[in-house]
C-alpha positions in Angstrom: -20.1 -211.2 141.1 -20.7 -207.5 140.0 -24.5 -207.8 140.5 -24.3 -209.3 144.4 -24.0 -205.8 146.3 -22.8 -208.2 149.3 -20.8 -210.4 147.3 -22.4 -213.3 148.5 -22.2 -215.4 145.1 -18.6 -216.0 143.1 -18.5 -217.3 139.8 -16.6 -221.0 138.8 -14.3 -221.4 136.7 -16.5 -224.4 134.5 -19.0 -223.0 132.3 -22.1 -225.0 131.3 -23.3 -226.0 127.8 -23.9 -222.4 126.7 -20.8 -221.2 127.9 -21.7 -219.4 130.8 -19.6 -219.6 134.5 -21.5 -221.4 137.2 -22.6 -219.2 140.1 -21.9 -220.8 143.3 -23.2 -219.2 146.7 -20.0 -218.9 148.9 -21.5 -216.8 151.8 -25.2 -218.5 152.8 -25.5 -216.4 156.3 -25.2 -213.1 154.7 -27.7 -213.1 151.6 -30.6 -210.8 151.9 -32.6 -212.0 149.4 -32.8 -208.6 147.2 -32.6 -210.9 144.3 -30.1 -208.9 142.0 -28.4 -212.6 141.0 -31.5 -213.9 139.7 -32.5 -210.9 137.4 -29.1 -210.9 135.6 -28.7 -214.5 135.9 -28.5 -215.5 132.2 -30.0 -218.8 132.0 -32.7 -218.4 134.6 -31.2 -220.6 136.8 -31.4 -218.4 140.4 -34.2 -218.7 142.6 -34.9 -216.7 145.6 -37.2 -217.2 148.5 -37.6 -216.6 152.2 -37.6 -219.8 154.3 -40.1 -219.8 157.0 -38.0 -220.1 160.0 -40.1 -221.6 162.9 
């Protein structure tokens, strides 16, 4: 995905009711969190957040 700068998220080939891919997060260890996915994420859909590692 052009907007991942670490190419953590790759696009399916389904599409959802409006026609857009799925984004599907294919690298979980390496993420960090700058949220560019969820501001160009059409739909809304992404969510980032820090988990609170104890």
């Amino acid at each position: 995905m052009v907007a991942c700068p670490l190419h953590v998220i790759a696009l399916t080939k389904e599409v959802n009711v409006k026609g857009y891919n799925y984004a599907h997060q294919i690298l979980e260890d390496t993420c960090n969190g700058c949220a560019s996915c969820a501001q160009v994420c059409p739909d809304g859909c992404i969510s980032v957040f820090k988990v609170k590692v104890e």
